[in-house]
C-alpha positions in Angstrom: 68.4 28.5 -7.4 65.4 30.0 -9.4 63.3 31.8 -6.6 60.2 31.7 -9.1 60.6 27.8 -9.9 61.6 27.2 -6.0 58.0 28.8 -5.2 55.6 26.8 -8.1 57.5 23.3 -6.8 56.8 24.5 -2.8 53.4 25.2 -4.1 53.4 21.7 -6.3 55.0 19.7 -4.5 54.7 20.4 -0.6 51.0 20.5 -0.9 48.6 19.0 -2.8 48.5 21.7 -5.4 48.2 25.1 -5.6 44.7 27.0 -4.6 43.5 30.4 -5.4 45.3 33.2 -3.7 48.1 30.6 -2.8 50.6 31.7 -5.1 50.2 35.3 -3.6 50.6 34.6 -0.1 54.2 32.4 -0.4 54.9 35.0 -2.0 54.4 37.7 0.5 56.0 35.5 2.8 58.6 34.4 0.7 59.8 30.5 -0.1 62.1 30.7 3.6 59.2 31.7 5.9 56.3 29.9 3.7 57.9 26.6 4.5 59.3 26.9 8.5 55.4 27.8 8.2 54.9 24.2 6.8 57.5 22.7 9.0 55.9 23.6 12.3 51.7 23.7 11.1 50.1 23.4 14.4 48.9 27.0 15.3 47.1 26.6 11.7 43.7 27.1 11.4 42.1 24.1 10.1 38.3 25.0 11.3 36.8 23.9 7.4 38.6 20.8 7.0 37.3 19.8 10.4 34.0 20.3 9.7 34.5 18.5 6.1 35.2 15.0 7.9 32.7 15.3 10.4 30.8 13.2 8.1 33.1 10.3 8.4 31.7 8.7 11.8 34.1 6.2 12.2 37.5 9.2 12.5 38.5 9.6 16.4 37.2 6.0 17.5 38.9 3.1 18.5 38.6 -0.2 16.8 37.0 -1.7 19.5 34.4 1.3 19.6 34.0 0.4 16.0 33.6 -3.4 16.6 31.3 -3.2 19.5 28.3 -5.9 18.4 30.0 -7.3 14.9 32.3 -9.4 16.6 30.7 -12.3 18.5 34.4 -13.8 19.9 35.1 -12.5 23.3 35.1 -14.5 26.7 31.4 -14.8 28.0 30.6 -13.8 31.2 31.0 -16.9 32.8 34.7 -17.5 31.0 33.6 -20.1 28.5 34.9 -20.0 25.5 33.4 -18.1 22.6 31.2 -19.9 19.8 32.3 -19.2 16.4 30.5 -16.9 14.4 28.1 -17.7 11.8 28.2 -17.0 8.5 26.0 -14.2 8.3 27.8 -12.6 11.2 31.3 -13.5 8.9 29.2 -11.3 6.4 28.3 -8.6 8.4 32.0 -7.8 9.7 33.6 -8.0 6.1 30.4 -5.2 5.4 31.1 -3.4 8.3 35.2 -3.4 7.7 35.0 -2.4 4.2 32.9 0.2 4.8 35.2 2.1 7.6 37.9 1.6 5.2 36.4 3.6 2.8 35.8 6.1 5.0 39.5 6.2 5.8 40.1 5.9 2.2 38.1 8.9 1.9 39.0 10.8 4.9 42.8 10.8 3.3 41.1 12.0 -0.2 39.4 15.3 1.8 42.7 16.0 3.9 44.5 16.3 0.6 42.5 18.5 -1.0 41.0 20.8 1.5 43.7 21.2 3.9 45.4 23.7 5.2 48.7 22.3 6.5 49.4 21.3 3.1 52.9 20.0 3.7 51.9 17.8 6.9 49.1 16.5 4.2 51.6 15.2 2.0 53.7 13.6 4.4 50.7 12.0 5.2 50.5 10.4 2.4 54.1 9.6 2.2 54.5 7.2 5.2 50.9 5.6 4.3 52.7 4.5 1.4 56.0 4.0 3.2 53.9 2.2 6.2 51.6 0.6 3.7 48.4 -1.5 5.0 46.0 -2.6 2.7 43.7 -4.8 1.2 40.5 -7.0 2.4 41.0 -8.6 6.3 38.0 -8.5 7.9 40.0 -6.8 11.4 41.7 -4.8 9.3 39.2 -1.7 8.2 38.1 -1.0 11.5 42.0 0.4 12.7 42.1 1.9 9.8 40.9 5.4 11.2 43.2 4.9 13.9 46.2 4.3 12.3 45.3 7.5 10.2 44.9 9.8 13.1 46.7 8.1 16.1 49.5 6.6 14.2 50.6 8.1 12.1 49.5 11.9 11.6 51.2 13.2 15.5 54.8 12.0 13.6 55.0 13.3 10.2 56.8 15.8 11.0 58.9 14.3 14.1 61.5 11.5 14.8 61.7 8.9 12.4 62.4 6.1 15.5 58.9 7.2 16.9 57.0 6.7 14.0 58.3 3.3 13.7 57.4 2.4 17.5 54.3 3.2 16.8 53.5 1.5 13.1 55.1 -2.0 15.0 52.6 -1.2 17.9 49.1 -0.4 16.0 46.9 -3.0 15.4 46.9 -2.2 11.3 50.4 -3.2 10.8 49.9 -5.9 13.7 47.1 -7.6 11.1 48.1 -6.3 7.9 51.7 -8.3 8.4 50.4 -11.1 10.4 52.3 -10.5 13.3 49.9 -10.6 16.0 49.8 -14.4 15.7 53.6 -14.6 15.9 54.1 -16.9 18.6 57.3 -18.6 19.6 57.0 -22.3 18.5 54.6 -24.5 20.1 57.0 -26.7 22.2 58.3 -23.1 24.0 54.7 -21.4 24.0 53.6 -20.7 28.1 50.4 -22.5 28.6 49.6 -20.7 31.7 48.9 -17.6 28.9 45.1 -18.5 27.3 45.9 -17.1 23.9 49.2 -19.5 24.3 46.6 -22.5 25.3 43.8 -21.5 22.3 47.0 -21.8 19.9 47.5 -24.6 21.0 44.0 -26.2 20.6 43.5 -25.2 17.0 47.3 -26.4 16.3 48.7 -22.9 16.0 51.9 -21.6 17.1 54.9 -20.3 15.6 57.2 -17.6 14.0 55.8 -15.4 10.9 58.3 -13.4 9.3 56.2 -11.2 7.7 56.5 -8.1 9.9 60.0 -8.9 10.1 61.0 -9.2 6.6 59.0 -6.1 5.6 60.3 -4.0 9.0 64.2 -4.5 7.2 63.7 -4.0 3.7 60.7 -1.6 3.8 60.0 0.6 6.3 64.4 1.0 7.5 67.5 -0.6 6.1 66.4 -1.1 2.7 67.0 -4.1 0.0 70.5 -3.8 0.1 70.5 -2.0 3.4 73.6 -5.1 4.7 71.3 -7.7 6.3 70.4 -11.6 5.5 67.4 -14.4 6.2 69.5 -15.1 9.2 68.3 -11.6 10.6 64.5 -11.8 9.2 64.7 -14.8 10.9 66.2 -13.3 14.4 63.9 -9.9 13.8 60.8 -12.3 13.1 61.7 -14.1 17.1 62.0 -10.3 18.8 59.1 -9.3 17.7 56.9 -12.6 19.0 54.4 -11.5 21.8 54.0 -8.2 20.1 50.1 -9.1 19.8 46.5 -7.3 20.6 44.3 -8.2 23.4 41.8 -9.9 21.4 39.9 -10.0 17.7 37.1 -7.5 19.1 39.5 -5.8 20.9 42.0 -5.3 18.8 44.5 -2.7 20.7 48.6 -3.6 21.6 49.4 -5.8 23.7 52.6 -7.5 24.2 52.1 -11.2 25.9 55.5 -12.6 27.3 54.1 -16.0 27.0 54.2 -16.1 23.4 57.5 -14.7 22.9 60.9 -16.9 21.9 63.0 -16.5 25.1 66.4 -16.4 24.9 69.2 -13.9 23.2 69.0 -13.1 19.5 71.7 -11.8 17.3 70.5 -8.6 15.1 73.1 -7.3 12.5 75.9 -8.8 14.2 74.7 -7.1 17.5 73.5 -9.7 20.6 70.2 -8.7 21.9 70.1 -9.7 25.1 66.8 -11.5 26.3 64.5 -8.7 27.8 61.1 -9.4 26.4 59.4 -6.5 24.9 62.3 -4.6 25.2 63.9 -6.5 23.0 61.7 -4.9 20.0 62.3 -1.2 21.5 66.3 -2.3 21.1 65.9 -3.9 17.8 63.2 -0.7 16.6 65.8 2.0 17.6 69.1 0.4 15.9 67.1 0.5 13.0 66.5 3.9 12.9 69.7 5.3 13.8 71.4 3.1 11.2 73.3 4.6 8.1 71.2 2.4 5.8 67.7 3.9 7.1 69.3 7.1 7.1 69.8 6.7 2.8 66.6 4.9 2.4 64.6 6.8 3.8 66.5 10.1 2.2 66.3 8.4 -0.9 62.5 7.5 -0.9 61.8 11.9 0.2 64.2 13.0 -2.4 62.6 10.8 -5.3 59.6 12.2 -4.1 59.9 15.9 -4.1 62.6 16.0 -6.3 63.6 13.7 -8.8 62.7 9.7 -9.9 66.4 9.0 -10.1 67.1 10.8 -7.1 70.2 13.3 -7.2 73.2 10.9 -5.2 74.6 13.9 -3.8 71.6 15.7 -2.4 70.5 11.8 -0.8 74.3 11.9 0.9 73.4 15.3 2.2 69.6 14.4 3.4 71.0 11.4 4.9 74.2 13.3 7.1 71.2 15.4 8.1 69.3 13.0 9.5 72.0 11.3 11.4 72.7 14.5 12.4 69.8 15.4 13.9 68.6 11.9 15.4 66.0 11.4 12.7 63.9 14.8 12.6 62.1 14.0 9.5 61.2 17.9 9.3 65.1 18.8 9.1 65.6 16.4 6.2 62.8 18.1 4.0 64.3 21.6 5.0 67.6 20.2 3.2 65.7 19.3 0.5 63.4 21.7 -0.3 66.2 24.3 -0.2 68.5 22.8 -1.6 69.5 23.7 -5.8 68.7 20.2 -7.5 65.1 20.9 -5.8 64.3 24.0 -8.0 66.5 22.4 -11.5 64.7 22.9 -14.1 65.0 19.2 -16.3 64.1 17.8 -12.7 60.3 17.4 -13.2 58.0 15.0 -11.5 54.1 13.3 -13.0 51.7 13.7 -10.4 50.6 10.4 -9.5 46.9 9.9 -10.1 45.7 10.9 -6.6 47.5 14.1 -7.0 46.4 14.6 -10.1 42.8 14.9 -8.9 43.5 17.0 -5.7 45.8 19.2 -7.4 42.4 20.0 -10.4 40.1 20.4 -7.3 42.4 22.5 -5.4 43.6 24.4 -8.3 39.5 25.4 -9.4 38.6 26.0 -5.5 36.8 22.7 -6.5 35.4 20.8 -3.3 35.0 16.6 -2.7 33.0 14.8 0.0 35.1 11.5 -0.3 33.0 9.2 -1.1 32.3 6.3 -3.2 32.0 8.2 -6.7 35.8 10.0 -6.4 37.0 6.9 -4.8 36.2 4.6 -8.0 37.8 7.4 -10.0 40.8 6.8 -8.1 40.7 3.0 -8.1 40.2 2.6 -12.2 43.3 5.5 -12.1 45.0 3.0 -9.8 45.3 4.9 -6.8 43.0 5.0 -4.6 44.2 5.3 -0.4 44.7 2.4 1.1 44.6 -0.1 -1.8 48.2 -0.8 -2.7 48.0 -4.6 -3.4 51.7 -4.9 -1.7 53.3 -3.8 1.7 55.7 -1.8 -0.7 52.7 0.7 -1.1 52.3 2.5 -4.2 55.1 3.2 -7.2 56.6 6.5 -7.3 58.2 6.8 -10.3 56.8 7.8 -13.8 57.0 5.0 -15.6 54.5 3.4 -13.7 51.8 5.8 -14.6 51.9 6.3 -17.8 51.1 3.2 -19.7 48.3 4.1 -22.5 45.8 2.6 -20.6 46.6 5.2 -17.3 47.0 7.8 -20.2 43.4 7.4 -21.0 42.0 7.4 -17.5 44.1 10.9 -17.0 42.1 12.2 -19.6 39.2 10.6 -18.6 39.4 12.3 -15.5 39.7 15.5 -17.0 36.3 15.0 -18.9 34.6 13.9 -15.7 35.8 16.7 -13.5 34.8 19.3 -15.9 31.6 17.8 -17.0 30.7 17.2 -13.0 30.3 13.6 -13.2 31.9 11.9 -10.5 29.4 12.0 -7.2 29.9 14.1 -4.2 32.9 16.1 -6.5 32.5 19.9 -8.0 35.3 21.9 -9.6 35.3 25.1 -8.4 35.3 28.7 -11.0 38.9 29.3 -10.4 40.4 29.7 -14.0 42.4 26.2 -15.1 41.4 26.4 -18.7 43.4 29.5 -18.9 45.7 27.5 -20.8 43.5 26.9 -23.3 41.5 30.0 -23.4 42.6 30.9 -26.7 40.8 28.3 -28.4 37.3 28.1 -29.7 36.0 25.5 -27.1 33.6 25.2 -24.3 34.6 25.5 -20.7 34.0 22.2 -19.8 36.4 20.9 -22.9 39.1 23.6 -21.8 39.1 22.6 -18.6 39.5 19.1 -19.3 42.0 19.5 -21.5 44.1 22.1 -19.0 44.0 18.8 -16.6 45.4 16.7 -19.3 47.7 19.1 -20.2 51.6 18.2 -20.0 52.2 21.3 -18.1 49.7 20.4 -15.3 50.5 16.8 -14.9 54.1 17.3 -14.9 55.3 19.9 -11.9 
């Protein structure tokens, strides 16, 4: 292994990019100690970054905090049921919803490029795309933050099987997939329950595979990870009940009276009838299985190491995480050490929002989020949170780098340098250096340093 070309991909690839003085201090460290420093980032100091998102007012609250007066369709007082709301109030959630999403959107955008714990940034990002939830329900924005912060960020770094329980728990993925009106079918529903009895007044009722389907090819087993419709369709009946208490209170809440009763068959395995429990069975199968165990190894070595991901360093991230019940962090310690990591013809394009924190970070270049960098991202095709399918966003090259995403990388190049996106400064740190030679303007070398192959490939 090259200890030089080891360092620039921990630097590259582990964070976010490379700041000023970062190079230095892995290397006084060393690439060993550098990264257990990575794979156990809690006694970091993070004191800037904090102070960074305290403009985001909607981080550290609960949806229903969030939805306190927008949503007009609790229980009254005296029990009646709720009116519907206008159209003007229909409005006024879809405003209010879009515009905690963004600040998710843009919460994700600040972590990236001004944190500290630059590897627990990155993986992050990673199982927002693996755990994808996206696009324009009006309950969805508002458990957004939550899902960021509550979700996913305390597992990262831990056991796959409890970063699973608690994606098929938060009300993002419960909207985002559908499943909180998965209901067994109307005939079996218990009408003592009152969202059983409302179901049944608007002639709802019945099993949605979405979760299901998504649960099994997505987030464990994989497409060819051994299972059939007869399972999405088995999966799809555990996970009925697994619901939220109400649409302005949208926490989990599992209701036995909506759930399919009864013994289900899962991969060949009976699940016997136990009613939430059945899920917890179902959720930790799946993540002890040999099939999540490649997937997932497969999805973090394409990432950090290759697009067509080396098939014997997959068989040895996999065997690791077997090994070690699912300790994500003990995967990415076979990986980043291992030789393919640090091979030279395996080189990976930044993807568009790395692209843009790897300039800023690079510089000492700041960002405030907001809308301005976020429509850079969106006409670059990558902006958090708006994959337009569950299977998030593509990782491989070939996706990026169509002329038209050609143009935009150079676009963004022009825009940094020439400080026109809002809210977004590079900083003075010295990433025309590659350029310096020529007769050009610092703006122009800079832009051209960010368009450079060198830079967008790492």
């Amino acid at each position: 292994m090259e200890p030089s070309l080891q360092a620039s991909r921990l630097l590259s690839r582990a964070t976010f990019g490379a700041r000023p003085g970062d190079r230095a201090a892995l290397d006084a460290l060393g690439p060993g100690d550098w990264l257990e420093n990575q794979l156990q980032p809690g006694a970091s100091d993070d004191s800037d970054l904090a102070r960074r998102l305290r403009a985001f007012s909607s981080l550290g609250r609960d949806p229903a905090e969030l939805l306190v007066g927008i949503t007009p369709m609790s229980m009254n007082a005296m029990g009646h049921r709720p009116r519907p709301p206008s159209q003007e109030e229909k409005r006024e959630m879809s405003r209010v919803s879009r515009r905690i999403g963004l600040e998710a959107s843009g919460a994700r955008l600040v972590r990236a490029v001004h944190g500290q714990r630059g590897l627990a940034e990155v993986m992050l990002d990673f199982f927002a795309n693996h755990f994808s939830v996206g696009g324009r329900k009006p309950l969805l924005g508002p458990t957004l933050p939550h899902y960021l912060d509550s979700v996913l960020r305390p597992f990262v770094l831990g056991r796959f099987e409890d970063l699973l329980v608690a994606t098929a728990k938060s009300p993002a993925m419960l909207i985002y997939l559908d499943n909180w009106n998965s209901t067994a079918p109307i005939a079996d529903l218990d009408r003592r329950d009152r969202r059983a009895r409302r179901a049944l007044r608007r002639g709802a009722g019945g099993i949605n595979e979405n979760y299901a389907r998504e649960l099994l090819e997505l987030h464990t087993l994989g497409v060819d990870g051994g299972y059939d419709q007869d399972d999405v369709v088995a999966v799809a009946a555990v996970f009925t009940g697994w619901s939220l208490e109400s649409r302005d209170n949208p926490t989990y809440r599992y209701r036995d009276a909506l759930h399919v009763p009864g013994s289900k068959r899962v991969l060949g395995q009976r699940i016997r009838e136990a009613g939430e429990n059945e899920g917890r069975l179902v959720l930790r199968r799946l993540a002890r299985h040999p099939a999540t165990a490649r997937h997932l190894a497969a999805k973090l070595v394409q990432r950090f190491v290759a697009d067509a991901p080396p098939p014997a360093l997959v068989e040895r991230a996999a065997r690791r995480y077997l090994e070690r019940d699912g300790e994500i962090a003990e995967v990415l310690r076979v990986i980043f050490t291992s030789p393919e990591f640090a091979a030279p013809d395996n080189r990976k394009l930044k993807t568009p929002l790395r692209l843009f924190a790897s300039a800023l970070r690079a510089t000492g270049g700041s960002t405030d989020g907001g809308p301005g960098a976020l429509r850079t991202l969106e006409r670059m095709g990558e902006v958090p949170f708006g994959a337009r399918s569950p299977a998030g966003y593509p990782e491989a090259a070939r996706h990026w780098i169509d002329p038209g995403a050609v143009l935009e990388r150079m676009n963004l190049g022009f825009a940094l340098a020439r400080d026109r996106i809002p809210g977004t400064r590079l900083g003075s740190a010295g990433l025309e250096a590659a350029t310096a030679t020529r007769d050009l303007r610092r703006s122009e070398a800079v832009a051209l340093s960010i368009a450079s192959r060198s830079f967008q490939w790492a």
